[in-house]
N, C-alpha and C positions, 0 to 999 in steps of 0.2 A: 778575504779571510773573515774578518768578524763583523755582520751589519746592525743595527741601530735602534735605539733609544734615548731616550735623555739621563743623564746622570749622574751623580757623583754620588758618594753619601759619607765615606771618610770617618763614618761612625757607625761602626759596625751595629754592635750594642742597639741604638738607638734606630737603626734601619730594620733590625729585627723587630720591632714593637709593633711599628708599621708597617711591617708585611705579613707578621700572624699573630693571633690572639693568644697561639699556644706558649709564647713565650711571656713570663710576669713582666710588669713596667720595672723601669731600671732607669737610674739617672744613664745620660750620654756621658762617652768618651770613658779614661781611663780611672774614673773616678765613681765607677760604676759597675753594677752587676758583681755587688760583692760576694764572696763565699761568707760564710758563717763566719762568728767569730772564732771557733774553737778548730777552725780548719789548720791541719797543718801542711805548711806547703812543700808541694811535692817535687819542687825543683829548686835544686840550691844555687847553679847557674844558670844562665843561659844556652843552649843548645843546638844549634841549627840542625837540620836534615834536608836535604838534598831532595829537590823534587825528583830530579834524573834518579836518584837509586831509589826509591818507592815502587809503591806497583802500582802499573800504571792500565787502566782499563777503559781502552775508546780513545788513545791519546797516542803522542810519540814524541820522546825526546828530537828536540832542536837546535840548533846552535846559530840560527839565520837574522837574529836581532842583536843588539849590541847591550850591556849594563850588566847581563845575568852576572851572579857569583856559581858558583862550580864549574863543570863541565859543561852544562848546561840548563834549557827549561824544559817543561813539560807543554806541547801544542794539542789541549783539547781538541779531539773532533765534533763537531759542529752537532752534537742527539745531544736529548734531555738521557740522562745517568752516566757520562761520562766522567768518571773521577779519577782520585789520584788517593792513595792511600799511602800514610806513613805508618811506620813504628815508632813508638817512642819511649824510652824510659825514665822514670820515677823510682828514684831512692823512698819516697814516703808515698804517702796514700794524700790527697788533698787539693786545693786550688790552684792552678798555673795560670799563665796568659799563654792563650796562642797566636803568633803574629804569620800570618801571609802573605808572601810578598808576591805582585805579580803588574801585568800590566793588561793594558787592552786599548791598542791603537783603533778602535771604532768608537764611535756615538752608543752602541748599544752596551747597555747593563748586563750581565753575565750573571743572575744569581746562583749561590749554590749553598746546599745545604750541609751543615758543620755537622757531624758525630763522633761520638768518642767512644769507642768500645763497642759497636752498634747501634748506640743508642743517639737520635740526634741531638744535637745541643742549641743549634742555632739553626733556624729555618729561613733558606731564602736572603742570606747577607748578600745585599751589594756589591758587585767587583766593577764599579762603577768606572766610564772609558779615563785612560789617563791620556797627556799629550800625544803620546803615537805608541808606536812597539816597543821604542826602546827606553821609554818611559818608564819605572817600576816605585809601585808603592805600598803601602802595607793596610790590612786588616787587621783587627786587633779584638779579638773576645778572652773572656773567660771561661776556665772548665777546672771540671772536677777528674783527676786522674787517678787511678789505683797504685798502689806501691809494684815496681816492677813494670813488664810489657805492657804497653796500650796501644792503640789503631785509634789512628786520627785519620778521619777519611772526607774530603770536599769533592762533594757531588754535582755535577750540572744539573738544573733545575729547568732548563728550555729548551728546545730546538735550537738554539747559540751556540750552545755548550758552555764550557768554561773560559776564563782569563787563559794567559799564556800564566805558569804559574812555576815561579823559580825555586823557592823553600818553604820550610814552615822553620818556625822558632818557637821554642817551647822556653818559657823565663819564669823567674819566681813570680808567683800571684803579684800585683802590688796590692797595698791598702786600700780597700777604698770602703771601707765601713766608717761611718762616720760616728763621733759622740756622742752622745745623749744628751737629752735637754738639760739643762742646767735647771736645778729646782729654780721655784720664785726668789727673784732677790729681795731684799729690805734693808733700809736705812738706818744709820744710827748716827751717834754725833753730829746729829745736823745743827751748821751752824750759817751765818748770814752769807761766808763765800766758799763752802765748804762742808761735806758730809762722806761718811763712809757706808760704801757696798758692800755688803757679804750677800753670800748664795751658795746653797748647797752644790756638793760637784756635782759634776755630769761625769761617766765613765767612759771606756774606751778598750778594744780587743787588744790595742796595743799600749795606747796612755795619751791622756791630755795634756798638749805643751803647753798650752795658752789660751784663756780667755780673753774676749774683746768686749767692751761694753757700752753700749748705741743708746744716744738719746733723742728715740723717733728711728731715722734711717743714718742719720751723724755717727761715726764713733769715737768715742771721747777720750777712750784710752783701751789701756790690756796690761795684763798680769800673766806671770809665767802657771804653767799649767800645774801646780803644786800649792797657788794661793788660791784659794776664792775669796779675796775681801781686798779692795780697792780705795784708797781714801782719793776723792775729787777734792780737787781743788780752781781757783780760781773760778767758782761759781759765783752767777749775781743773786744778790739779797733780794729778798720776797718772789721769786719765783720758781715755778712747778718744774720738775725734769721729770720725763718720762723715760725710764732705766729700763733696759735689758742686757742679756748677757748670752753671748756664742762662744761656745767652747771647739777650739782644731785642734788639730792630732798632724804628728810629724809630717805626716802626707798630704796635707791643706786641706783634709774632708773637718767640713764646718758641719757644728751640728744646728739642730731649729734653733731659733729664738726661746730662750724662757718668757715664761709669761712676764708682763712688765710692771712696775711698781711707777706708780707718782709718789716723787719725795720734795716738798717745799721748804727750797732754804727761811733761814729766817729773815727777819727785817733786819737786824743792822742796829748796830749804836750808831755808826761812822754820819753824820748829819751828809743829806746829799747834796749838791752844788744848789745857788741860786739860781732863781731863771735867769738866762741869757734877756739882753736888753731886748725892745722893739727893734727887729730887724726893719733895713730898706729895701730898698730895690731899686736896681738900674741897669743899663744895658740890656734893654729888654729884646731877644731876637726871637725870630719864628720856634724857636729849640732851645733858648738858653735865657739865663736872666743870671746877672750878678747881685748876692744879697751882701749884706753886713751888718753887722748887729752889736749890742755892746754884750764884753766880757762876763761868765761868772763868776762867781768867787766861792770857792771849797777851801777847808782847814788844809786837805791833803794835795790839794793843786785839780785843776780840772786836766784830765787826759785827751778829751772828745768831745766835738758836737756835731751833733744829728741834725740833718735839715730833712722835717716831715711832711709829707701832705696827712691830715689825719694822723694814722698810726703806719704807713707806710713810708719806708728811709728813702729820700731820696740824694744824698750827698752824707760825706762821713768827714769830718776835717779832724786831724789827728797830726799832733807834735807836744811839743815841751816848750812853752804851752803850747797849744792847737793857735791857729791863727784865727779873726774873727770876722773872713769874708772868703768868700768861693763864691764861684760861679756854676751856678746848677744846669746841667745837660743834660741832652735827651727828653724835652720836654715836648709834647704835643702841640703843635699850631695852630693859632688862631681859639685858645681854651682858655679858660678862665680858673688859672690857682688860688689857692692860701694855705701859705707854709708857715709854720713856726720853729723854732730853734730850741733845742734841749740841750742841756751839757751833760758830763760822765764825767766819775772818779776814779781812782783808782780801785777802789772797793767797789765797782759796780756798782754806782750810786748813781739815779738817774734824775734831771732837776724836776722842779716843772715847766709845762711848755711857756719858751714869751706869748707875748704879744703875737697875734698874726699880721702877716703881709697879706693884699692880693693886689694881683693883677693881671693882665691877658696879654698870651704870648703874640709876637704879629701873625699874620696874614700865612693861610700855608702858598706856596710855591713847590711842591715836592711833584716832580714825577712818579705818574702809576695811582693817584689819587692818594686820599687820606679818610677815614674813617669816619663816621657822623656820630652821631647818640644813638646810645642802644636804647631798642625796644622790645618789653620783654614777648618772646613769641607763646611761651607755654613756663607753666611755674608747677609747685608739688611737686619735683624733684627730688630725690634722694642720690647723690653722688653721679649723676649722670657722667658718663665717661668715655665712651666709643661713641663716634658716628658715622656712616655706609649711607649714599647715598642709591637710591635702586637706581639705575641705567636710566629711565625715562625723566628722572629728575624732577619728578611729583611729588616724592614722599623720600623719607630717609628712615634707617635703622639706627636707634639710641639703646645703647647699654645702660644698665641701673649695676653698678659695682658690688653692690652688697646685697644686693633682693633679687640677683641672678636676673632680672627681669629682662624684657626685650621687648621695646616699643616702637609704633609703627608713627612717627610724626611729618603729620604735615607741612605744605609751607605756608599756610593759612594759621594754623595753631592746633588745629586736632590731634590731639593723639590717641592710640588703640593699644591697650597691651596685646601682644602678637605671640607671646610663650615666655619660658624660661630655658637656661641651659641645664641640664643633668647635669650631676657631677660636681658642681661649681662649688666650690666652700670658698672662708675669708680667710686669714692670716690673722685678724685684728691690728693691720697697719694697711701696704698697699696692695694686698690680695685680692682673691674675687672675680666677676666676671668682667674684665678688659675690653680687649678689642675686639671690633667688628670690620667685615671686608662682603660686601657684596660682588659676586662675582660678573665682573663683565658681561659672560654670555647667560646673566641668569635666565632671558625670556625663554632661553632653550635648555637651560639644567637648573635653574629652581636651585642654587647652592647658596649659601651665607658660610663664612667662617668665622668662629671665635677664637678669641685665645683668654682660657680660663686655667684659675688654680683648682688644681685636683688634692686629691688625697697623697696620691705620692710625690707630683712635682707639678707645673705647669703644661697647659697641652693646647695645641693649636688644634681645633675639630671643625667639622661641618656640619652642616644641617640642611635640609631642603626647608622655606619657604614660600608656601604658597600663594604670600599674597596678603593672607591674614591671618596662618597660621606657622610655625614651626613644627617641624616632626623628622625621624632619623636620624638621631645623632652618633655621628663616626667619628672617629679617633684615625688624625691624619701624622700627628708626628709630640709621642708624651717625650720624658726625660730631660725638661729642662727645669733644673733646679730650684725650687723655692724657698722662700724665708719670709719673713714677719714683713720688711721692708726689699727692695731692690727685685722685682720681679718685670722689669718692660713692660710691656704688654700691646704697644700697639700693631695694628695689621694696616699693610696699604697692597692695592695691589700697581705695577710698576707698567710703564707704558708696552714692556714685553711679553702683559700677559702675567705673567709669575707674582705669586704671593710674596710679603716684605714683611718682616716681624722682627720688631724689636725685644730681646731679654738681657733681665737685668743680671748682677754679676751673681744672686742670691746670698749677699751679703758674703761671701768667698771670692776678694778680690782676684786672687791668683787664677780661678777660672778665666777670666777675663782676657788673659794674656795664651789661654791653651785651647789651639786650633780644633782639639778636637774635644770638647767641651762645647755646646750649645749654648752657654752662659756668656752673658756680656759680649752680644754681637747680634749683626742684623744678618737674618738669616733670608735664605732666598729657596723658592720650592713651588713644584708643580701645583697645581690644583689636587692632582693627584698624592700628595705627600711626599714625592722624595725629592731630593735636590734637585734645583734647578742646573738642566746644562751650562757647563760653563762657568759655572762658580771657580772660585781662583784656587781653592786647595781640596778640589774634589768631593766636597761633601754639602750638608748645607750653610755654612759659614761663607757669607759676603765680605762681612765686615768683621773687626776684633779690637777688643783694648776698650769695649762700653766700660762704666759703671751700672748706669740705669736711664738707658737709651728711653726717650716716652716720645716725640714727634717726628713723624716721617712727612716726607711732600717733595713730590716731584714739581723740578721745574718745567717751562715753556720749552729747553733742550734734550727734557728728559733725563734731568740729573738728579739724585736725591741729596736732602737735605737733611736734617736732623738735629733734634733737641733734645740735651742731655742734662742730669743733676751730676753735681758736680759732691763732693763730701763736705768739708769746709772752707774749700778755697772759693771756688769759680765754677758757674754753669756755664754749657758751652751749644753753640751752634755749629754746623759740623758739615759740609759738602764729605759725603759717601764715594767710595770710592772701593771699586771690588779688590778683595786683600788689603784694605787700609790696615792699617795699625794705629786706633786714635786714645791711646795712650797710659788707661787707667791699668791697674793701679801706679804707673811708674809716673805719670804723668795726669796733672789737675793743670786744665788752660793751658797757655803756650809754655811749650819750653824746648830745650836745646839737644833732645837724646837723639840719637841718631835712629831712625828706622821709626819714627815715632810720629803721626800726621797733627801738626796744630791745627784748633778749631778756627773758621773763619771768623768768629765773633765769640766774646764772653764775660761775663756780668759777674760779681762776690754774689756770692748764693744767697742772701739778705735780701738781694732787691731780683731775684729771679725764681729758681726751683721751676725749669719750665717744665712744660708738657706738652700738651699739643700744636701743631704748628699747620698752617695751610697757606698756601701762595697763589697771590691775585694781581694780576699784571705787575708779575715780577718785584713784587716785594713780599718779604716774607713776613707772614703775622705768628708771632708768639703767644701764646697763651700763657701766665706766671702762677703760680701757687702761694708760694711766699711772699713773694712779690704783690702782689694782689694787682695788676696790673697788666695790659695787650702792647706786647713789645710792636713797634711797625720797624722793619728791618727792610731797606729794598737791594738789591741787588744792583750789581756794577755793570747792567747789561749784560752781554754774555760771557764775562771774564767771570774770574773762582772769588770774586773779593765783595764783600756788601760794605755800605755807606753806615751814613749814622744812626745808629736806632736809638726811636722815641719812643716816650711811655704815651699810654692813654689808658684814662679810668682809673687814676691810681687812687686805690682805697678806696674807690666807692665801691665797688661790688662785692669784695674780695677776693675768696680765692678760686684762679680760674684754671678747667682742666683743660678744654677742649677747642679750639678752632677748626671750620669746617666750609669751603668756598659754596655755598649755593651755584649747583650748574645752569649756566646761561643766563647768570648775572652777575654785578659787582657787589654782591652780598655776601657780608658773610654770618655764620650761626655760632653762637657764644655761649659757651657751659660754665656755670659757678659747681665749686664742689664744697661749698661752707657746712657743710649734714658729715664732712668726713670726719675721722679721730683728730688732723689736725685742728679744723675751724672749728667743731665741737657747736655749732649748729644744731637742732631740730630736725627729726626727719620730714621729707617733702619743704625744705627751707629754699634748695635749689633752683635754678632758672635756664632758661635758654634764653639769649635774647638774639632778637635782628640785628644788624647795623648793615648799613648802607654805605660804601665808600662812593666817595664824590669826585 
């Protein structure tokens, strides 16, 4: 009956983009391809029509598979223009969804072309194979219908022919026009733990429920869609928040960020704690050291104290009062610290630091080695963020985030700028140009792929490479949703062959959770652009339930891993798993929901924000942001469980994006991003550095 390709795509929408030019870019899934706003919709219920009563042309009713609804389906003969045509009616003239339900027990893809009244609508949609015949799944576009009779017609588009094809459903449009930017917000009543937001509204075809209001990629709080003015509270005295504001609408379309305001609380009357005494030290092991130190003394009682290296947290002690020793873990072996102790009040009073400690942790013993000192290989950097190693493992491919740029470094230290990506714009948070993925067999296709923010959303493309140049750049799969902050961005490719791409939820947590949304999941896909065979719900979604997935790396069995920012709570590390479900927005770090996958490790997002991740005889290296800090994470051999992870480098370098294994050594290459809007840095302030694991 039906022979072979690769495929799923389960987005319909989204699969059109990628198969013709003639259709405009459109977010994926149901959240997409809006009508206007002044459309009215042409169907007040839902509707099914029967394939078997259509007209049917190259095809002939069946009854030989099991699942259909009516009588039965329609079996395409195997020519390009075999269709099925329906009638359908519209009480109004305006926007509908059309949903397609069919199956296709082959490997091969069915495309067929959608029209509405003659005219087509969608070119070339995916009827990508589902488990066998009696499998049946749906399509889903939008169109525009006249009041009264319309002809809905799905054409074969191959020598294949079509799916086996059961109904069509004609449904109200949903929403999916999202709100307008909320004007710039501004400050007022700013006080030492506490100020208020206003912002002009944003608007909306239907109306805004609710604004959210993010400080960086955090969000702090929200207001129902009828206030714009917010008062914060529980802010610390003397320090900068960078405020924005996202306005949704009843059907969780998020609109951009507004542009963002710094508002600096004030200083404070409240006097803040004493320093903490001279701390000691004892119990010194390869990972941990026990301190103690004497008490501070605040009017209002001390809440907290920080144990720092520098300016990075490395332990948090917290009660009534906090107590005035712990023992700090996760420390790196055979290193040389010095910590001090700060206290906190309740007013976000911070003391100053004691006295420092130092001393060196024992001897390492860690299977799989440990990490040496870094040396820097190449500097003048500006946010460097991707890295692609080329196949012969001489030279690597390095992203510049914000200058679109694309350089060719070696493993001596030379580097070449090699081009730029078209298209590429920034966000002014973590937009811009991302990820890079050299493709396995480039000595015979010269391919590189990005994954960059565009004008309308994010888009993973290709490029040919020559060597020393870039040139041809193609558009493999756009509609993945962008925002100021929460964009993914990395690419890996997987020992299958197949491209890996992590995106973020686009600050629309509810994406994250909807299969057919490209938002907040690690997506899986030919070289060629469309799903990878085999994916778990037929489209390109591998994985679902991201926030802002940033580290991918395979292991030695060929399993993926993954490094995630967490909101307030918890960053997490993550064993991938096709159809996982790894929890956001329902779920931050472990918890107990049913259907909901915990991460194998994870850190309060203070001492982590990771990003990049790469694995070197089975341990896994983290890259931190926030953190300022190279998690070493090893792995429990070949079980799903990792061991203890230790810091190294904390606060000396700051903040790090990228880890990256050097092929056919225990090296690996270290990216700072201190030039970003976080670290607030100098352009070219950035570094790669070497390290050598021992």
């Amino acid at each position: 009956m039906r022979p072979t390709i690769a495929g799923g795509v389960g987005l319909a929408v989204a699969a059109l983009i990628v198969a013709t030019a003639a259709v405009p870019p459109a977010q994926a899934g149901p959240r997409s391809d809006a009508a206007p706003a002044a459309a009215v919709a042409a169907v007040a219920a839902s509707t099914d029509y029967q394939a078997e009563a259509a007209v049917v042309v190259q095809g002939a009713v069946a009854t030989n598979h099991t699942g259909y609804t009516g009588t039965g389906f329609v079996d395409y003969t195997n020519v390009a223009g075999s269709y099925v045509e329906f009638t359908v009616t519209a009480g109004t003239a305006g926007a509908a969804t059309l949903v397609l339900r069919y199956a296709n027990g082959t490997a091969t893809d069915r495309p067929m072309d959608i029209s509405v009244n003659g005219t087509v609508v969608a070119a070339g949609v995916s009827f990508p194979a589902t488990a066998d015949w009696n499998t049946w799944a749906d399509r889903t576009l939008n169109a525009s219908l006249r009041a009264g009779a319309n002809t809905v017609r799905a054409t074969a588009t191959t020598a294949n022919g079509g799916p086996n094809l059961d109904r069509l459903t004609v449904a109200p449009a949903a929403d999916t026009t999202a709100p307008s930017r909320p004007g710039q917000p501004s400050c007022t009543g700013v006080g030492p733990n506490g100020l208020t937001l206003g912002w002009p509204a944003a608007t909306d075809n239907v109306g805004v429920t609710a604004y959210d209001i993010y400080e960086h990629g955090n969000k702090l709080a929200e207001t129902p869609g009828d206030t714009t003015s917010k008062a914060l509270t529980g802010l610390a005295p003397g320090t900068t928040y960078n405020l924005s504001v996202i306005a949704r609408d009843a059907a969780g379309n998020a609109s951009p960020a507004s542009v963002a305001v710094d508002c600096t609380t004030g200083a404070g009357t409240d006097p803040a704690p004493s320093a903490p005494g001279t701390p000691t030290v004892s119990a010194v092991t390869a990972t941990s050291a026990k301190l103690g130190w004497g008490a501070a003394t605040d009017d209002k009682g001390v809440v907290a104290y920080e144990v720092r290296s520098g300016a990075a947290v490395l332990a948090t002690v917290t009660g009534t009062p906090p107590a005035t020793t712990t023992t700090v873990t996760g420390l790196a072996c055979d290193a040389p610290f010095t910590l001090t102790v700060v206290a906190k009040d309740a007013a976000g009073g911070v003391s100053p630091a004691s006295a420092p400690v130092s001393f060196t942790t024992a001897a390492c013993t860690a299977d799989g080695g440990v990490p040496g000192s870094p040396a820097t290989l190449s500097s003048g950097w500006t946010v460097p963020w991707g890295i692609s190693w080329m196949p012969d493992g001489a030279s690597a491919l390095v992203t510049e985030r914000d200058s679109f740029k694309v350089f060719k470094q070696g493993r001596t230290g030379t580097r070449t700028e090699v081009g730029s990506v078209p298209n590429a714009v920034t966000t002014d948070g973590e937009g811009g140009l991302l990820g890079v993925a050299v493709d396995p067999n480039w000595s015979t296709n010269h391919y590189v792929y990005f994954m960059h923010t565009a004008a309308e959303g994010n888009r993973i493309v290709r490029m040919t490479y020559s060597g020393s140049a870039l040139s041809g750049y193609t558009v493999l799969l756009q509609g993945i949703k962008k925002n100021r902050y929460h964009n993914g961005g990395r690419l890996a490719f997987g020992p299958d062959g197949y491209l890996y791409a992590s995106t973020g939820d686009g600050q629309t947590p509810d994406l994250a959770q909807d299969k057919n949304s490209l938002n907040g999941k690690i997506l899986r896909m030919t070289t060629a652009g469309k799903p990878a065979p085999g994916n778990p719900f037929d489209n390109y979604v591998y994985s679902l339930g991201h926030r802002n997935p940033q580290g991918l790396a395979f292991d030695r069995n060929g399993r993926l891993w993954e490094a995630e920012f967490g909101d307030s709570k918890y960053d997490e590390l993550n064993l991938i798993k096709p159809g996982g479900n790894y929890g956001w927005p329902t779920c931050e770090g472990t918890c107990s929901t049913s259907g909901m996958t915990n991460p194998k490790a994870s850190w309060p997002v203070n001492v982590a924000s990771p990003s990049g991740i790469t694995i070197v005889r089975n341990v896994v290296y983290m890259a931190a942001l926030r953190g300022t800090r190279m998690y070493r994470i090893p792995i429990n051999g070949d079980t799903e469980s990792v061991g203890t992870a230790t810091s190294y480098y904390v606060g000396t370098y700051g903040r790090l994006r990228t880890v990256s294994k050097v092929p056919g050594a225990d090296q690996l290459w270290l990216t700072t991003t201190n030039a970003d809007n976080n670290g607030n840095q100098p352009d070219g302030s950035d570094k790669i550095f070497r390290i050598t694991i021992g």
